[in-house]
N, C-alpha and C positions, 0 to 999 in steps of 0.2 A: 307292153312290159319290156326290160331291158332286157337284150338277147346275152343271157350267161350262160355260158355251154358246161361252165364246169358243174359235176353232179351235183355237189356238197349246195348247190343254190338253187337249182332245182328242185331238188328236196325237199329244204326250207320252204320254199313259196309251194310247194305241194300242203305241205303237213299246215301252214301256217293258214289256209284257205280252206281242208277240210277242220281245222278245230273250230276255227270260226261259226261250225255252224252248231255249236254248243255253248256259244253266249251267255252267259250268267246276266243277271238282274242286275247285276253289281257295274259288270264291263259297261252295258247300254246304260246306265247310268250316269255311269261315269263320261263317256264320251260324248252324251251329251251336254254333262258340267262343263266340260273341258271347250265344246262348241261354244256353248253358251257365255265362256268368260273370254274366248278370243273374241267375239262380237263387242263385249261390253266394252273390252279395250279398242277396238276401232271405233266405236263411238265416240271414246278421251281420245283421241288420233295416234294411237299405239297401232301399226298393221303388224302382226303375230301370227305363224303358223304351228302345230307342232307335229310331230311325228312318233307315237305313242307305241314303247317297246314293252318286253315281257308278257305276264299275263294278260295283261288288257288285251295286246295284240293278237293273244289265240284264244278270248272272249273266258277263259278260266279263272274267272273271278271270285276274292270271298271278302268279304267286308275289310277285314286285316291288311289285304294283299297291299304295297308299296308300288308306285305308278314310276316306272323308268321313261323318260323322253326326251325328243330332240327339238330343240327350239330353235325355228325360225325368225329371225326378227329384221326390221326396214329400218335399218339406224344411222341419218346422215354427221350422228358425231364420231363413228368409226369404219366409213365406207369406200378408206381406203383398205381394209384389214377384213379376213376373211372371216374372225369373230373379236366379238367386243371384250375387252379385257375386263377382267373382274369387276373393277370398280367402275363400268360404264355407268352414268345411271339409267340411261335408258333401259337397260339387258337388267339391273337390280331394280327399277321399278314394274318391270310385267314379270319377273319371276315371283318377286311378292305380292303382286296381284291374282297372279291364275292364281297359286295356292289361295290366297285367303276367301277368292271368290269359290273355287271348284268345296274347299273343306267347308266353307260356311254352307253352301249346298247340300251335301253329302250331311251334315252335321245330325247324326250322332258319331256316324264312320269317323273313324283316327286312322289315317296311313300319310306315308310318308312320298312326298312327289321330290325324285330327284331329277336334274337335267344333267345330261350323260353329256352336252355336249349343246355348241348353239352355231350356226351360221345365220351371217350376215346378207340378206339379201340384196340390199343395195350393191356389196362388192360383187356379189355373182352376176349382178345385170351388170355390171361395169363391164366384166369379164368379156360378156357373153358378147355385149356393143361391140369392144374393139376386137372380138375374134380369137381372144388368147386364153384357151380354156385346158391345152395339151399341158398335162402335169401338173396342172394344180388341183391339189386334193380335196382343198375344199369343195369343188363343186363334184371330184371323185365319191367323195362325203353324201354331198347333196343326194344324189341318183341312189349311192347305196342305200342311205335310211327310206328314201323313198320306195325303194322296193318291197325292202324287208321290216317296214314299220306300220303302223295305221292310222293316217291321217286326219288330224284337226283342219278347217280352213283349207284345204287342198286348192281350192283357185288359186291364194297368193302363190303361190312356187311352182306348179305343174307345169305350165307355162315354159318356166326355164330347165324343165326335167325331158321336156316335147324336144324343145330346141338340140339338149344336148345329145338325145338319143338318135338324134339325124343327122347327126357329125359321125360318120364312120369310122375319121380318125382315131374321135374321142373313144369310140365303145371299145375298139382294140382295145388302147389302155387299161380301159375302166377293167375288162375281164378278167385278169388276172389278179387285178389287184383287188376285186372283190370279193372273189372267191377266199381268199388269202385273209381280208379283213372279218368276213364270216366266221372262218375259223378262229380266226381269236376270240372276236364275238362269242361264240359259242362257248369256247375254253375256260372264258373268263365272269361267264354269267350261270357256270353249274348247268349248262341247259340241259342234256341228258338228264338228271336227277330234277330238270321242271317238269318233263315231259311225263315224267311217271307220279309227279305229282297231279297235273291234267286228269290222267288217266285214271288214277286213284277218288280225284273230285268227281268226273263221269260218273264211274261205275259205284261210290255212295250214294249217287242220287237216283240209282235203282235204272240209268238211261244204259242201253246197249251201246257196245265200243263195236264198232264194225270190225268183219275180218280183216275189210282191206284197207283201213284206220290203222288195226295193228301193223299190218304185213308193210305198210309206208310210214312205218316207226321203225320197224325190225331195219328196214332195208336205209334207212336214212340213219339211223345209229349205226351200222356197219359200212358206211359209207366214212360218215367223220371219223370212225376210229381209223379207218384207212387213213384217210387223208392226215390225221395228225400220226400217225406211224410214221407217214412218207418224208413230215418236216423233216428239217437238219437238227441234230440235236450237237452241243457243245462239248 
């Protein structure tokens, strides 16, 4: 795991590792559709990873819930660029694949799969060849989701997440700046207000919420209010 010192990420991968083990029917499900259609696309010579945020990723699932994720993809029409521009068609033909494959699956379930974001792996392995990985975000990108996400396909990319985590350069960098991008994260996706939604799914389905489940909620929610108190404000 990548060595972040700052709390506010420790936290996270604390809370995000005990929710995990209250998986809905729905999450395992789902992650499997999700395995299942990155396959089907290596078959047609699509390579595709993804990195699966929100509920999924702390197994709090309900049929309704919306699937957030990060798309890895091996695209030699934009691999000089750290992602494909909208109208790649590569990047627009496996985005309307997984869906139509994962929803046809799932099918009666309706929810909505958006992609937060996509990297290029070809330009990361570019990167990684000639050496030149200090400050570029993309692959600051790469390591984050990789931390704090749950992985489709993990062979394609792991690889280059091993490589960069033994750059000790690199991880200086990366530490600051992850903690920092967490926090927005955070800000920007209501997560306080998921969390007690979690907790509210648990405890209807008659399962006991551990003491120390709460007490690493309690202490992880007074952590980020810390830390977004400490921002600069304007």
């Amino acid at each position: 795991m990548m060595l972040m010192a700052q709390n506010i990420v420790e936290r996270y991968l604390v809370l995000k590792n005990k929710y995990r083990n209250y998986d809905t029917k729905y999450a395992l499900k789902r992650m499997q559709a999700f395995r299942l259609a990155t396959q089907e696309l290596s078959r047609k010579g699509y390579e595709v990873a993804l990195e699966i945020l929100g509920s999924i990723n702390f197994g709090i699932v309900e049929p309704t819930s919306d699937v957030d994720c990060i798309l890895f993809i091996e695209c030699d029409l934009h691999k000089d660029h750290p992602n494909c521009p909208p109208h790649c068609a590569n990047l627009t033909f496996v985005k309307q694949e997984i869906s139509k494959f994962v929803l046809k699956r799932l099918q009666p379930e309706t929810f909505n799969i958006d992609y937060l974001d996509s990297i290029n792996l070809k330009y990361v392995e570019e990167r990684i060849r000639v050496e030149q990985v200090l400050g570029d975000e993309a692959l600051y990108c790469l390591l984050f989701y990789r931390n704090i996400g749950r992985p489709v396909n993990r062979p394609l990319f792991i690889h280059y997440c091993d490589e960069l985590e033994e750059n000790p350069d690199f991880l200086q960098e990366i530490i600051p700046w992850a903690s920092e991008a967490l926090i927005g994260y955070l800000h920007t996706n209501q997560h306080i207000l998921s969390f007690n939604k979690y907790n509210e799914r648990i405890l209807s389905k008659g399962l006991h919420l551990p003491e120390g489940l709460q007490q690493e909620l309690n202490e992880y929610l007074n952590a980020n209010q810390s830390n977004q108190n400490d921002q600069p404000h304007n």
